[in-house]
Every structure is written in C-alpha cells, then in structure tokens.
N, C-alpha and C positions, 0 to 999 in steps of 0.2 A: 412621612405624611401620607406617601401612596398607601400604605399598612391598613390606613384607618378603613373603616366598612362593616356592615353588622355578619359577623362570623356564626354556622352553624353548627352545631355536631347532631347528625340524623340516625335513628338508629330503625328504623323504618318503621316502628310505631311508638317511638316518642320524638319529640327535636328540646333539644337547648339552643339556647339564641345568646349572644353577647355582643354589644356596641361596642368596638374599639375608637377611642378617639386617638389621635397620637398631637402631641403640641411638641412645634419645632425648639430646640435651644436657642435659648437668644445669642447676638451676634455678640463677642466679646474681644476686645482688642489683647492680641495675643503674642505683638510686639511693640513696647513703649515709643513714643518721642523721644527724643534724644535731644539731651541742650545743644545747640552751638552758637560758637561766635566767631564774627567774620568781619574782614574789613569792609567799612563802606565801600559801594560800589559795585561791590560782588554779588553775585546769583546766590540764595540760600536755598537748599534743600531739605526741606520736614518730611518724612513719612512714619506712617505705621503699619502692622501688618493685621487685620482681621483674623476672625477664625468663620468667616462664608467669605465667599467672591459674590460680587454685583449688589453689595448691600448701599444702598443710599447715603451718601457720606455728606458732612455740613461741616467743613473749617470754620473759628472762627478766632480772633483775636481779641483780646482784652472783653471777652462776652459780646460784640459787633459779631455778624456774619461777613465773609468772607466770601466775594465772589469773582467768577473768573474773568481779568481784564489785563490790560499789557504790565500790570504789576503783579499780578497773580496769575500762577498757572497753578488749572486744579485736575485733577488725574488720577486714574482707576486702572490698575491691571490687575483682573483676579483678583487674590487675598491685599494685595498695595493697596494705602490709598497715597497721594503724595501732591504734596504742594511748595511751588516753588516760590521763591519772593524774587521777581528780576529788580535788579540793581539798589540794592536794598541803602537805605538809610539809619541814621541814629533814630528816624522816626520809627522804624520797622521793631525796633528791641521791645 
C-alpha cells in the first residue's frame, strides 16, 4: 500500500504521469478449525491461523457472537487467533 502515489517519468521536456493505486489481499484463513471432543469438564482449545497478524477477529457459535468472559477466553498472537471454552459442557457441543 506504501507503493501507491502518482509516479513520473520526466524527460526534461515532456513528463508522463501515472496513478498507482495498490489494494491490500484480503485476510484469508490459512489454517482450518479442527473438530474435537472432550470430556465434560475439560478446557477445549479452538484455533486458526490467518494469513495478516492483528486482523479483527469475531468467534461465534451456532451464528450467536461469542464474547470474552470466565467461560470464554478469546486471544490473538500474530497470524493465531484462538479460543478457549473453560470447563466445557454437553451444552458447549
């Protein structure tokens, strides 16, 4: 994106001019979720891996958003994003 700027080539008595724009790739998830199953009770660990770091990320379940409280931990390192379910239930599946 630094790229983008209007470029010239001068030849001391002509100029060409060109607008470069540059548009970023979008973010793409570039490692899956992964199913798992656990016994009640247990911590579960979801993540995925992006292809940017620090991109805005939204968990959610069954199409509900998902946000962070003593049942959900929600977490970004770099390209991870990752959420944890503490002490998970038959309700959590």
């Amino acid at each position: 994106k630094t790229d983008a700027g209007l470029y010239t080539c001068d030849i001391g008595t002509d100029v060409a001019k060109s607008k470069v724009s540059v548009q970023e790739k979008p973010t793409e998830v570039t490692k899956q979720l992964e199913d798992k199953t656990s016994p009640a009770g247990q911590d579960i660990t979801l993540s995925c891996e992006l292809s940017k770091a620090d991109v805005n990320i939204r968990w959610y379940k069954d199409g509900k958003a998902i946000r962070k409280s003593q049942k959900y931990d929600l977490q970004q390192e770099g390209t991870r994003a990752t959420l944890i379910i503490h002490d998970s239930t038959v309700k959590d599946s």
